[in-house]
Backbone as a chain_set.jsonl record, in Angstrom:
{"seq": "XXXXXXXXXXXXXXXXXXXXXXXXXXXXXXXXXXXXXXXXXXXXXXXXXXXXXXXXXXXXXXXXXXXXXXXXXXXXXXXXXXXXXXXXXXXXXXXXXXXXXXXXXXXXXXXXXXXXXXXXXXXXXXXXXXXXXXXXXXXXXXXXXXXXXXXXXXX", "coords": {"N": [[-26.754, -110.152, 7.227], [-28.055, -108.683, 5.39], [-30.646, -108.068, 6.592], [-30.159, -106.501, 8.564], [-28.24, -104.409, 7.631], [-30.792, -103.507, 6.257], [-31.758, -102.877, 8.621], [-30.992, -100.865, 10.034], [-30.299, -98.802, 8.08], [-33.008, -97.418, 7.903], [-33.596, -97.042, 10.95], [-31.931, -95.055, 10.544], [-32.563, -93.45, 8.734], [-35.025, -92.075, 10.057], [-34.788, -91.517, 12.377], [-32.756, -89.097, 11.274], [-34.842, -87.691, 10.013], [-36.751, -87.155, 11.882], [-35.404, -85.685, 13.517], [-34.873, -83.655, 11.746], [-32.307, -83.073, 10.408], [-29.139, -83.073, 8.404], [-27.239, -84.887, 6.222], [-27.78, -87.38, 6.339], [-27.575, -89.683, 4.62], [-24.544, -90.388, 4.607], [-24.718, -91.504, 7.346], [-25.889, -93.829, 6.781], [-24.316, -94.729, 4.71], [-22.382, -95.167, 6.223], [-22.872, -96.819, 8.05], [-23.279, -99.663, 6.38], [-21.495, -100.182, 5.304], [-19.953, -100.9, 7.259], [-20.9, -103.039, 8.162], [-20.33, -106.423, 9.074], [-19.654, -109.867, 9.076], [-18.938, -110.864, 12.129], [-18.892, -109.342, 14.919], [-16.43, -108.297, 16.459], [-15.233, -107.764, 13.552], [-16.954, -105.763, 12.141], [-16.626, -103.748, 14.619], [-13.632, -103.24, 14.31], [-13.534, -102.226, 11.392], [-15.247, -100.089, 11.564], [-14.252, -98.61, 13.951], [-11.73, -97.887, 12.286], [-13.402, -96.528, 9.835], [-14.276, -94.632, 11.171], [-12.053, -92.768, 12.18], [-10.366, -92.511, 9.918], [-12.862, -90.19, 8.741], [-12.646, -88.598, 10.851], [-9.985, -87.749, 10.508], [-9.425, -86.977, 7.638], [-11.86, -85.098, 7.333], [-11.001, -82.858, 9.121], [-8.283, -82.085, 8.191], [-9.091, -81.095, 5.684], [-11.242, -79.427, 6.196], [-8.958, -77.773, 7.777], [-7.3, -76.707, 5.952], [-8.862, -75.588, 3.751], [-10.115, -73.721, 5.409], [-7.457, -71.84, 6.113], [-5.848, -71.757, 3.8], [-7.645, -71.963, 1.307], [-9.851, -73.258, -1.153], [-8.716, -74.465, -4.046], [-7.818, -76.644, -6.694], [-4.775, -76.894, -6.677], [-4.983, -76.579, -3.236], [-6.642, -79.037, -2.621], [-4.735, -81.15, -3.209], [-2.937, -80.281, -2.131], [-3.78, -81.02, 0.469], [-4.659, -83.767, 0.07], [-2.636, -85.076, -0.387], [-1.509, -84.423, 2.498], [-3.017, -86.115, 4.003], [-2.723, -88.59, 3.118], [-0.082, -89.275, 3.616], [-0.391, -88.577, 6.492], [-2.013, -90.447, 7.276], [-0.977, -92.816, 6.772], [1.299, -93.026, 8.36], [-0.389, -93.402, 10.934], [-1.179, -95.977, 10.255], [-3.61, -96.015, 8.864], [-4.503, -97.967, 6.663], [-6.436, -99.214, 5.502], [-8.13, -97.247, 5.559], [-7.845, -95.413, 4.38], [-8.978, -94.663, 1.657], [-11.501, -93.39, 2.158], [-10.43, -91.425, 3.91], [-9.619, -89.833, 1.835], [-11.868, -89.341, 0.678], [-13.254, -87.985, 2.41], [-11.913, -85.407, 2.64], [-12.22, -84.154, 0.167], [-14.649, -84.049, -0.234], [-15.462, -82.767, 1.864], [-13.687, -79.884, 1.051], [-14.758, -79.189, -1.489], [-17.853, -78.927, -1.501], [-20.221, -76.501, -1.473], [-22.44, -75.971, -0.553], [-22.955, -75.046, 2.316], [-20.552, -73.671, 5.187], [-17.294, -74.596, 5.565], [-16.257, -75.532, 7.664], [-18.997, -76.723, 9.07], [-19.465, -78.75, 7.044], [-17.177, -80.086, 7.297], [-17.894, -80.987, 10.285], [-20.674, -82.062, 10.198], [-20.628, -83.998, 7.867], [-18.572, -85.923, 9.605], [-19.56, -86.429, 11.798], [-22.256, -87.889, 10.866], [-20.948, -90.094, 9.785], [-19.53, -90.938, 12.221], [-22.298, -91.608, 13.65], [-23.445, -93.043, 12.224], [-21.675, -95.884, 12.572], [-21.59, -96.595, 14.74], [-24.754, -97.242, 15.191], [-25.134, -99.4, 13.618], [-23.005, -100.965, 15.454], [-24.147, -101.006, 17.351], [-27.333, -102.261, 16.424], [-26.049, -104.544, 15.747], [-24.806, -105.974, 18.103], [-27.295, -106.102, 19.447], [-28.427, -107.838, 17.169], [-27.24, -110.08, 16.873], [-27.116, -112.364, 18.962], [-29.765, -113.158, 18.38], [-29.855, -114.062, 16.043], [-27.785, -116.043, 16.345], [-29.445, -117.771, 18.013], [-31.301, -118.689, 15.923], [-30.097, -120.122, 13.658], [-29.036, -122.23, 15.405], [-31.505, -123.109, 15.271], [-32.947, -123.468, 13.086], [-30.887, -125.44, 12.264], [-30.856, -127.578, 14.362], [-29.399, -127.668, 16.087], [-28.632, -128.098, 19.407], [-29.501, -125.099, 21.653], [-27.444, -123.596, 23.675], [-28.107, -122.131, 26.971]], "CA": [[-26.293, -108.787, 7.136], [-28.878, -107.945, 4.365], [-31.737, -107.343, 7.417], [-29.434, -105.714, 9.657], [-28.482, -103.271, 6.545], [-31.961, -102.516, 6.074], [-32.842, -101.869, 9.395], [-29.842, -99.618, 10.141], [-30.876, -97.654, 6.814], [-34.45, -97.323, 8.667], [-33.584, -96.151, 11.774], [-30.892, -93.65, 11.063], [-33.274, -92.13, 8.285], [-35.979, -92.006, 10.386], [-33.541, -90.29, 13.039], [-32.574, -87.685, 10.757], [-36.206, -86.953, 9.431], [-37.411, -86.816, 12.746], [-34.544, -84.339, 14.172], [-34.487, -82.241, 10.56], [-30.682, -83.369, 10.434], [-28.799, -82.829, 7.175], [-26.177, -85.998, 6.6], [-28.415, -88.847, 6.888], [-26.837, -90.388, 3.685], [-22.926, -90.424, 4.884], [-24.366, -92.109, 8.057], [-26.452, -94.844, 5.843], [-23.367, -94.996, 4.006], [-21.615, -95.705, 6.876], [-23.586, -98.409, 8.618], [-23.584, -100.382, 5.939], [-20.195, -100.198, 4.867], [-19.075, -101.221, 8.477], [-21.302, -104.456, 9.043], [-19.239, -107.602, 9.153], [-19.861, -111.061, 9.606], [-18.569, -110.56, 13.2], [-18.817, -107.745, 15.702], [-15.193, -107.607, 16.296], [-15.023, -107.402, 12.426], [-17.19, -104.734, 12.054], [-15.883, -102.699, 15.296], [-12.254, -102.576, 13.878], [-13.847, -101.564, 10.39], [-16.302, -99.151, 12.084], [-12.833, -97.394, 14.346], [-11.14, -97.128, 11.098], [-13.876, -95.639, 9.19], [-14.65, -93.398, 12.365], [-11.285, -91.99, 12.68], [-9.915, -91.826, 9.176], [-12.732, -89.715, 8.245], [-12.005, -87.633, 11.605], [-8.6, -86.757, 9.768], [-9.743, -86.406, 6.276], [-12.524, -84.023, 7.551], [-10.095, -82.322, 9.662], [-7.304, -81.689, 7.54], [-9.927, -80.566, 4.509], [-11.199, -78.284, 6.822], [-7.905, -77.106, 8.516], [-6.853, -76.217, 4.965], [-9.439, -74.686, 3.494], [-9.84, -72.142, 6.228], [-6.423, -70.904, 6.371], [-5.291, -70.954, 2.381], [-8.467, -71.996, 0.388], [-10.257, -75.211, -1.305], [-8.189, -74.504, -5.174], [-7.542, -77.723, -6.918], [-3.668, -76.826, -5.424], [-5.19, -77.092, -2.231], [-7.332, -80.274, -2.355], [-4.293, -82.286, -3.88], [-2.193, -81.035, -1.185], [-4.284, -81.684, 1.866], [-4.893, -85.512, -0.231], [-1.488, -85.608, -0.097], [-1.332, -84.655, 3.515], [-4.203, -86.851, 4.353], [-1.887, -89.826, 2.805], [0.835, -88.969, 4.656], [-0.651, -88.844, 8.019], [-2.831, -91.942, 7.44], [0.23, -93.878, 6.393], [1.874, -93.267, 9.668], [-0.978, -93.669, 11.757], [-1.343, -96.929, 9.805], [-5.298, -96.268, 8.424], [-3.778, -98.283, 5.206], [-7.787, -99.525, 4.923], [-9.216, -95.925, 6.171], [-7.503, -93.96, 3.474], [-10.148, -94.341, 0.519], [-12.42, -92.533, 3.092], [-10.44, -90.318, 4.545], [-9.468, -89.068, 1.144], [-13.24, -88.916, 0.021], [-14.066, -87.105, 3.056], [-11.54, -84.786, 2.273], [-13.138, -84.131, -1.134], [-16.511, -83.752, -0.034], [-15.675, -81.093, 2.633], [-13.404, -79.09, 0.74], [-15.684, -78.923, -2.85], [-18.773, -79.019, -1.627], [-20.363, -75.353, -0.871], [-23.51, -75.856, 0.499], [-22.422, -74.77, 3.445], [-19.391, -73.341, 5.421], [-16.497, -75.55, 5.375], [-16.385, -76.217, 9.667], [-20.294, -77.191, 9.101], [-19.54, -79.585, 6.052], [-16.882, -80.832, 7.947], [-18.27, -81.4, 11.734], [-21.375, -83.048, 9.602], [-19.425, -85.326, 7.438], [-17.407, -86.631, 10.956], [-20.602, -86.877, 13.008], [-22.59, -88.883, 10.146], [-19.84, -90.812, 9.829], [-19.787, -91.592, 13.265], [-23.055, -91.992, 14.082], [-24.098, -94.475, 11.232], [-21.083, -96.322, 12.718], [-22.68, -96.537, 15.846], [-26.109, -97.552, 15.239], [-24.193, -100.591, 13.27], [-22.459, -101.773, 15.911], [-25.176, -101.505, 18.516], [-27.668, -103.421, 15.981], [-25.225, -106.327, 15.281], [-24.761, -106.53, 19.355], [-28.917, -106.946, 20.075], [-29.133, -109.071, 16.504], [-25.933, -111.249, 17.144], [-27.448, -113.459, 19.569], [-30.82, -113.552, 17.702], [-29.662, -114.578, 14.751], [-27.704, -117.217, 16.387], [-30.372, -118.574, 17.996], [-32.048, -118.572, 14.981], [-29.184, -120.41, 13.152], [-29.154, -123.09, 15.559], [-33.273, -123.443, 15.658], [-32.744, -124.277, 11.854], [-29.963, -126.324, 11.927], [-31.665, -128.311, 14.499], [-28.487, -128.213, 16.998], [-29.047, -127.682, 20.849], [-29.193, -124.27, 22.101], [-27.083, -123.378, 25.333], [-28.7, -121.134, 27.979]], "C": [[-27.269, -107.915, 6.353], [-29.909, -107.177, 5.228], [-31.045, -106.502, 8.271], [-29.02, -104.104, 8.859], [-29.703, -102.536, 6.415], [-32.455, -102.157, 7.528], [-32.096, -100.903, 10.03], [-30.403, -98.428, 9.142], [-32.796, -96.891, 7.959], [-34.488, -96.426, 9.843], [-32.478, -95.214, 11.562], [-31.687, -92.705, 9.91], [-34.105, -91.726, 8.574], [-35.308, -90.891, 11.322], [-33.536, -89.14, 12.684], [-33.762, -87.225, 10.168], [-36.121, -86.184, 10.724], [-36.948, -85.522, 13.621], [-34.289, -83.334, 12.577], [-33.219, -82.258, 10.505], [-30.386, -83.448, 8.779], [-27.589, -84.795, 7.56], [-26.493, -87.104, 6.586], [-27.997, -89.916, 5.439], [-25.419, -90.771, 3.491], [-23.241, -91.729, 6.604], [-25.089, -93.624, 7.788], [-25.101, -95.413, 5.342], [-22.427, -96.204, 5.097], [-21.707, -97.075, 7.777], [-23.615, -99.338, 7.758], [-22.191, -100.667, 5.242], [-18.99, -101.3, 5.8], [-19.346, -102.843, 8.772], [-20.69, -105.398, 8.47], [-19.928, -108.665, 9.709], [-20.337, -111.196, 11.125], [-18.263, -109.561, 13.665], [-17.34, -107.255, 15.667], [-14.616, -107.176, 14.66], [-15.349, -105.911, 12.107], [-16.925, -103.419, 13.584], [-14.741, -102.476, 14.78], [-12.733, -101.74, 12.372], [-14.608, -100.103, 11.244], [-14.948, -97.927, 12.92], [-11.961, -96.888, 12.951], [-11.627, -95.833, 9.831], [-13.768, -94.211, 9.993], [-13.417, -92.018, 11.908], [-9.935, -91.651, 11.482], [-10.638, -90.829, 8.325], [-12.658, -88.31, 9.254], [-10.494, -86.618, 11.01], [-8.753, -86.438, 8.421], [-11.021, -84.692, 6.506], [-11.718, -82.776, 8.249], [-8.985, -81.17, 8.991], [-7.766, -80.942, 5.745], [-10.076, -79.303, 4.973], [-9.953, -77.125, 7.079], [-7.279, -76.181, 6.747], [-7.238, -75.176, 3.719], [-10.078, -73.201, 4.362], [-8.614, -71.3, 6.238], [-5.603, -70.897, 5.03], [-6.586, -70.818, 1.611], [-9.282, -73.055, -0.351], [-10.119, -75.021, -3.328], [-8.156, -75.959, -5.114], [-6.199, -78.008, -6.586], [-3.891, -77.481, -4.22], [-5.546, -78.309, -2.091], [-6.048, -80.612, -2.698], [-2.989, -82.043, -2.252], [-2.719, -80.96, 0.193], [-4.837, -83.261, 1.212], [-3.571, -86.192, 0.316], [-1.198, -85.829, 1.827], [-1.927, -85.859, 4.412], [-3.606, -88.459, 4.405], [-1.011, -90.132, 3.531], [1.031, -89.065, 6.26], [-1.221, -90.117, 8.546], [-2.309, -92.935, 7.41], [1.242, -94.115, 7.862], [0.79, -93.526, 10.557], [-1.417, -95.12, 11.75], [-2.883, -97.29, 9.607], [-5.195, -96.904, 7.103], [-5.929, -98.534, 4.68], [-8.907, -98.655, 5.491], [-8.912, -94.952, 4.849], [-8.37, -93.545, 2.4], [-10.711, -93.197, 1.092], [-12.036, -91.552, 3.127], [-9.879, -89.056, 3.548], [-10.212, -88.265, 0.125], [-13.768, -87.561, 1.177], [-12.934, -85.55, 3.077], [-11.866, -83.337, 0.93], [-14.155, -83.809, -1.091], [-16.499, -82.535, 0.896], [-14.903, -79.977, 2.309], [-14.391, -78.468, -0.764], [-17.366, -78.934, -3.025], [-18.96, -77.437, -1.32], [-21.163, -75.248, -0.758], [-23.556, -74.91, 1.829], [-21.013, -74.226, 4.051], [-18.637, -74.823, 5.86], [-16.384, -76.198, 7.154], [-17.833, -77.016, 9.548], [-20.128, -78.52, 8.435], [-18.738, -80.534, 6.98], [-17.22, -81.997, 9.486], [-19.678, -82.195, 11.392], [-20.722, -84.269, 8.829], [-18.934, -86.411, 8.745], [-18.533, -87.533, 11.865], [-21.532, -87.926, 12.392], [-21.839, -89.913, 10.066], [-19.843, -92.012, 11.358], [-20.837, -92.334, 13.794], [-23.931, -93.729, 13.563], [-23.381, -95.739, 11.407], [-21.573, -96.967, 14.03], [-23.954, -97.025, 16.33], [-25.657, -99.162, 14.919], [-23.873, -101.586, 14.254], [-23.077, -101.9, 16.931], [-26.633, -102.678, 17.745], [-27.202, -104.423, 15.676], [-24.965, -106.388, 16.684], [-25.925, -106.807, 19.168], [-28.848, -107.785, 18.986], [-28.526, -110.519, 16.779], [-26.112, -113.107, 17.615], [-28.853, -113.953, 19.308], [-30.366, -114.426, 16.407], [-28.693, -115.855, 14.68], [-28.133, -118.327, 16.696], [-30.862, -119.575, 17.091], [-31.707, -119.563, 14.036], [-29.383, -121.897, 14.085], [-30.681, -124.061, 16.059], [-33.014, -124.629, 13.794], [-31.984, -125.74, 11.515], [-30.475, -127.731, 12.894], [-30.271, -128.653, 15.888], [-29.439, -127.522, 18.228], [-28.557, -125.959, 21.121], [-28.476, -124.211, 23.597], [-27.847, -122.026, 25.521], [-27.764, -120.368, 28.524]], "O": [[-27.366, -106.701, 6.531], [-30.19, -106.007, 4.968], [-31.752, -105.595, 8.711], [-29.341, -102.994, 9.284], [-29.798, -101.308, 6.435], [-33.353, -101.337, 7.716], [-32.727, -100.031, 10.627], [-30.849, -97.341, 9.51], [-33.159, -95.823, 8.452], [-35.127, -95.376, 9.907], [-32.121, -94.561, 12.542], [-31.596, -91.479, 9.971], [-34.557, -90.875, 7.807], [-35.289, -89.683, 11.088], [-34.036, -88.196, 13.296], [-33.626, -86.086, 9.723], [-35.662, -85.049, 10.859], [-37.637, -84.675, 14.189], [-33.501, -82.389, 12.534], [-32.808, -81.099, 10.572], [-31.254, -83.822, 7.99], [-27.365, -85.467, 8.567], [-25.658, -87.984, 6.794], [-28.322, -91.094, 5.581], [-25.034, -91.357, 2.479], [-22.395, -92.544, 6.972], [-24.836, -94.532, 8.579], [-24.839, -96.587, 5.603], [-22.021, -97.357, 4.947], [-20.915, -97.976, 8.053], [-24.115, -100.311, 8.321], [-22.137, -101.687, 4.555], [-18.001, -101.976, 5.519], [-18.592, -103.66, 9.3], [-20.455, -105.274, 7.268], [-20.695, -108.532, 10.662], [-21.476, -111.48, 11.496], [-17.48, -108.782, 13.122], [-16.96, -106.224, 15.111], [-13.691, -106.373, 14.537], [-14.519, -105.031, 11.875], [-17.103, -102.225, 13.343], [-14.575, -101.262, 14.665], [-12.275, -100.606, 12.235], [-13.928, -99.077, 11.247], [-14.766, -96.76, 12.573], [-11.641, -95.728, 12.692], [-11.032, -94.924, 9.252], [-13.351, -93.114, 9.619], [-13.642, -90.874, 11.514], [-8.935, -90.97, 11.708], [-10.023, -90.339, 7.377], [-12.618, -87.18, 8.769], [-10.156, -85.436, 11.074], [-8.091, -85.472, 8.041], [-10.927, -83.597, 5.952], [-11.93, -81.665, 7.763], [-8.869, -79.958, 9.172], [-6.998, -80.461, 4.912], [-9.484, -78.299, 4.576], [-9.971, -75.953, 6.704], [-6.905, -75.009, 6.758], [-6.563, -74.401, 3.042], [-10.361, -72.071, 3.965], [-8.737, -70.082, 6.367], [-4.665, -70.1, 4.998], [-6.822, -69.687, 1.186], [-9.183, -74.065, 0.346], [-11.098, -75.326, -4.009], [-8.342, -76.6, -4.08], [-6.0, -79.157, -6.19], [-3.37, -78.556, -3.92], [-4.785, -78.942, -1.359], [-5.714, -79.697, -1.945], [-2.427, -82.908, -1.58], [-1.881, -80.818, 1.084], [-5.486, -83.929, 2.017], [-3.36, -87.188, 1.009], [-0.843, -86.867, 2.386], [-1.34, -86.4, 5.349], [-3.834, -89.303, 5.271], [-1.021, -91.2, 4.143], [1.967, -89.402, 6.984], [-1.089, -90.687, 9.629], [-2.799, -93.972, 7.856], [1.75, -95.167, 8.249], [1.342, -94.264, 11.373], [-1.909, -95.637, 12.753], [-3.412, -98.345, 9.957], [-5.885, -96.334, 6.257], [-6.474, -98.038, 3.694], [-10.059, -98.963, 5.799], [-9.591, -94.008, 4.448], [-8.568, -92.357, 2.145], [-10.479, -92.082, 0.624], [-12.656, -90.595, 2.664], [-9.688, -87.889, 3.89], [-9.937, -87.369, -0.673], [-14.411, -86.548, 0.904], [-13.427, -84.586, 3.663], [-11.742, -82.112, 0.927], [-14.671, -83.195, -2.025], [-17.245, -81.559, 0.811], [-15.117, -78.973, 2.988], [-14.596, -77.261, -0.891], [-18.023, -78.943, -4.065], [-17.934, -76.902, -0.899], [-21.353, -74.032, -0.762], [-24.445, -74.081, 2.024], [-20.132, -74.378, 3.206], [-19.175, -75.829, 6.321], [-16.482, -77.38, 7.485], [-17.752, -78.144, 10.034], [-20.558, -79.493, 9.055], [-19.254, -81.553, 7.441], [-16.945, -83.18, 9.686], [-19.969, -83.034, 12.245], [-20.399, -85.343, 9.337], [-19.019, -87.634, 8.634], [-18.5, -88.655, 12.373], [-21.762, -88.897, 13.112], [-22.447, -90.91, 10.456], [-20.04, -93.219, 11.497], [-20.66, -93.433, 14.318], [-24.499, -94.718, 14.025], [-23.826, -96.733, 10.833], [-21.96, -98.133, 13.955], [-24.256, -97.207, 17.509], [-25.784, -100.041, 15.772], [-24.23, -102.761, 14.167], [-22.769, -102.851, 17.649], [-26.944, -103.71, 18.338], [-27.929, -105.336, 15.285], [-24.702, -107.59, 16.696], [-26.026, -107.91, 18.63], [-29.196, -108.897, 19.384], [-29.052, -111.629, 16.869], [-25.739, -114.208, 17.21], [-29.234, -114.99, 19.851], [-30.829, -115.528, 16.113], [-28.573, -116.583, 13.695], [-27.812, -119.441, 16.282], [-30.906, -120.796, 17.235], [-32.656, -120.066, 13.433], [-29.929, -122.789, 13.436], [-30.889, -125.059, 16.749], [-32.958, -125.831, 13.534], [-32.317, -126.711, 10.836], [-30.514, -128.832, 12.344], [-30.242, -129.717, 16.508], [-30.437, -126.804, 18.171], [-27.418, -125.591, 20.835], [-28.992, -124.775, 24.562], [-28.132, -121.155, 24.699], [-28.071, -119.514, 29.355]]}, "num_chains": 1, "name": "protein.A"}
C-alpha cells in the first residue's frame, strides 16, 4: 500500500500542476485514505468517502448561501449533516462529511459554490485514481507475492 500511496500522491499532483487546478491536497488526502488491503475494501471506503463528502459539501454550501457561515450556522448544518448521514447510514463517512462541511463553510478563499464543487471533485477524483491504481497494481503485486514465496503462478 506504501508504493501505491506514493504513486497516487505523484500522479494526482502532477495532474493538478499540470492543469493549474486548486485542491490537489483533499484529492492526495483522499487516495490515500481510501487504499485498502483489497479493492472491494477500498471501493466501499472510497463510495463512502465520495458521497459523504457530496453531502457535507452540499449542505455547507446550501446553508451558507441562503442564511450565512456564523458559528450558529456551521453547528447547525453539522448537526444537519449528522442527521442526514445517520439515516443514510454513512456511520464511517460522517468524520468527513462533517470536515467537509467545515472547510467549505470557514474557509474564504473563495466563494462558497467554488469551495464547495472543489472540495467534492478532489474528493472524488483522488478516490478514483486509488481505485484504478490498486486495479492495474493488484495483479502485479500478486504476481510478485507469489514469485517470492516461490508458489506456482496460474495463467
Amino acid at each position: 500500500m506504501a508504493l501505491e500511496a506514493a504513486i497516487c500522491t505523484f500522479v494526482i499532483i502532477s495532474a493538478y500542476n499540470y492543469g493549474h487546478l486548486a485542491g490537489a491536497m483533499w484529492a492526495v488526502v483522499s487516495a490515500v485514505l481510501v487504499l485498502q488491503p483489497a479493492f472491494d475494501q477500498s471501493f466501499a471506503t472510497a463510495l463512502i468517502r465520495v458521497v459523504a463528502n457530496l453531502l457535507g459539501a452540499a449542505v455547507g454550501s446550501f446553508i451558507t448561501v441562503s442564511h450565512g457561515h456564523s458559528t450558529e450556522d456551521i453547528c447547525v448544518a453539522l448537526a444537519v449533516v449528522i442527521i442526514v448521514g445517520e439515516r443514510l447510514r454513512l456511520d464511517k463517512g460522517l468524520r468527513s462529511a462533517c470536515a467537509s462541511v467545515v472547510i467549505v463553510m470557514m474557509s474564504t478563499e473563495s466563494s462558497v459554490l467554488h469551495r464547495g464543487v472543489e472540495r467534492a471533485s478532489s474528493v472524488a477524483l483522488g478516490c478514483a485514481v486509488a481505485l484504478i491504481l490498486q486495479l492495474i497494481m493488484q495483479p502485479i503485486v500478486s504476481r510478485l507475492d507469489h514469485v517470492f514465496t516461490g508458489e506456482d503462478v496460474a495463467d
